[in-house]
C-alpha angles and dihedrals in degrees: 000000000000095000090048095046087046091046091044088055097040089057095050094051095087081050104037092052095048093054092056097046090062100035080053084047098048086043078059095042094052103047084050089048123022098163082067112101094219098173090063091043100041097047100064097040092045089057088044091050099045088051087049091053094041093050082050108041097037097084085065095040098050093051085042088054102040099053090053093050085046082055093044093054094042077066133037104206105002121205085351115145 
């Protein structure tokens, strides 16, 4: 459970970080400007920009999760007691 739970968080992160740069920027942006509507402007670019980073980072993620998938078949229970 541990190393799914581990392998679950390690392959957020990318997304995760990214989310909180540009929430922190559109914070920026709307204390500079609070005439500005962000939430109509940050919601499409947030979904653009997720589906940017997932078409470029799941090459990596696929071949990360598939060959802990392959480890976790080679053996059944693992270092279970």
């Amino acid at each position: 459970m541990t190393r799914a739970f581990t392998l679950a968080v390690s392959l957020a992160v990318p997304f995760v970080a990214a989310a909180l740069l540009y929430n922190v920027v559109l914070g920026v942006i709307n204390r500079a400007m609070p005439q500005l509507m962000v939430t109509f402007v940050g919601a499409p670019a947030l979904t653009f920009g997720g589906l940017v980073l997932m078409a470029i980072a799941l090459p990596v993620l696929l071949d990360v999760w598939g060959a802990a998938l392959e480890a976790a078949l080679a053996l059944p229970g693992g270092d279970l007691p």
